[in-house]
N, C-alpha and C positions, 0 to 999 in steps of 0.2 A: 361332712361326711366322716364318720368314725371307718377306724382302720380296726378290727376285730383281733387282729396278732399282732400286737405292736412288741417293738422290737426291746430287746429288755438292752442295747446298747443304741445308741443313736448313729444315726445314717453317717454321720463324719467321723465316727471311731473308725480306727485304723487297725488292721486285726494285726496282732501279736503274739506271737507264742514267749514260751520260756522253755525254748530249746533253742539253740544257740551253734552254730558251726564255730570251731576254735581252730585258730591256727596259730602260728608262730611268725614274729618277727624280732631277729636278735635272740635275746634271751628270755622275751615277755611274751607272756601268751594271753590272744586276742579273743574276742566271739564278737560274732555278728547273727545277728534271729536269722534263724533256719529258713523262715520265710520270704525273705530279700534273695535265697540263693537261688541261682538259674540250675548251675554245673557247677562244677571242676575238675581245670584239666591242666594240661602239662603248658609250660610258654611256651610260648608260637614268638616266633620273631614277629615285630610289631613295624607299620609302615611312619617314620618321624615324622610327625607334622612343623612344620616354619613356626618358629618363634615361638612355641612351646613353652611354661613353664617345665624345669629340667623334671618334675615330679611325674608330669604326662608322658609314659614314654612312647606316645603315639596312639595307632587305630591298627583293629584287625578287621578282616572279613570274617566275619562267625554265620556262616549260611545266610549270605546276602543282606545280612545287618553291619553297621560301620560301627565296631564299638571301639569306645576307646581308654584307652589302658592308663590304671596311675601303679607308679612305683610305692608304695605304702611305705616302703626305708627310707626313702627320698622326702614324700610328704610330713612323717614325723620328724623328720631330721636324724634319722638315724645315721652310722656311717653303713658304706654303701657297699651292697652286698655284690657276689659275684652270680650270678645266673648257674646255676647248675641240672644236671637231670632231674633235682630236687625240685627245684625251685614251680612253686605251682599258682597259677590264675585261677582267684574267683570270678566266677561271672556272675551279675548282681542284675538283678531288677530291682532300681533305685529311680524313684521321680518319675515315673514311665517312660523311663529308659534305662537301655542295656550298657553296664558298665563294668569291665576287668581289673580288676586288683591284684597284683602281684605279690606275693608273699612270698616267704621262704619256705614252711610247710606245713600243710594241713593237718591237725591231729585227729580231732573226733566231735561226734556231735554228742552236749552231751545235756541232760532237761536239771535246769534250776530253779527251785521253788524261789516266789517272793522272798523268804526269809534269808535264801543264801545270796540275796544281791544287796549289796550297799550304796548308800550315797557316796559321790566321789568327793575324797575329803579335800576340803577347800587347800590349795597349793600353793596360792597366788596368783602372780602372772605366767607362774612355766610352763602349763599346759591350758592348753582350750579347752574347758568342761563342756561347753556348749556340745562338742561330738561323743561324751561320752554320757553312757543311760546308767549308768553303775560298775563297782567292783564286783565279780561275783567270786564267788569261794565255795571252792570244792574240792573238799577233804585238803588237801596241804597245797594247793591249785588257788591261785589269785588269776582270777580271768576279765582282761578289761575289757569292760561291756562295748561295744562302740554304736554312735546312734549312725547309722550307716546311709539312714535316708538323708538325714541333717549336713553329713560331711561330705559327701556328693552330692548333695545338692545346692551346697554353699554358694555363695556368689563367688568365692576365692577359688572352686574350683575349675568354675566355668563349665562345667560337664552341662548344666541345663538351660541355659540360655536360649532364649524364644529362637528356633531359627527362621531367617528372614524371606517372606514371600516371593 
């Protein structure tokens, strides 16, 4: 059986753009593809789940969905911010599921061509390249790419783990 409009990408490509949500954690500023994002909005106090790693810092109710929250300071190891009227939640569709990221704050969204993104230069062991898709650079602006399906859906984060029947 021929297919008459066959698809000029194949059925397992993952759609992607090169527009990018940027935010800030510390002094470095982040993006993650515009198309992982749900919302965002201001932190909500979050309900602590038992034995947590300290980086989860629990589950919210978001209109009768259980999501649950990582502290992005906490999981890079950064030191640890204090919660402010700043301080703002992404909310992500990652892995097909719904998941909040806390950040310090949101800047802008902003489109990178291929050429202004780089491979992440080999470091060694200090950082995990595996979560990151590139450096991008815009105009005096170093923005780390982060692969955001890949780090939520690590096995280290445990956000997607089969739940049990």
């Amino acid at each position: 059986m021929s297919h008459p409009h066959p698809s000029p990408r194949g059925a397992a490509t993952e759609e992607t753009s090169n527009e990018f949500l940027t935010f800030a954690l510390g002094s470095e500023e982040y993006g993650v593809d515009i198309l992982k994002v749900k919302e965002i909005r201001g932190y909500d106090a979050v309900t602590r789940l038992p034995d947590a790693p300290d980086y989860i810092k629990g589950v919210i109710n978001l209109r009768g969905t259980i999501v649950p929250v990582v502290d992005m300071r906490l999981k890079f190891r950064l030191e640890r911010a204090d919660y402010t009227a700043l301080t703002v939640m992404i909310v992500l569709n990652v892995a097909d599921r719904v998941v909040g990221m806390v950040v310090d704050s949101v800047s802008d969204v902003v489109r990178l061509s291929d050429d202004q993104v780089r491979a992440v230069p080999e470091i060694g062991a200090t950082i995990d390249r595996q979560f990151l898709t590139g450096i991008g650079t815009l105009d005096e602006r170093m923005l780390i790419l982060l692969d955001i399906e890949c780090l939520m859906g690590s096995t280290e984060m445990g956000l997607v783990i089969p739940e049990a029947a």
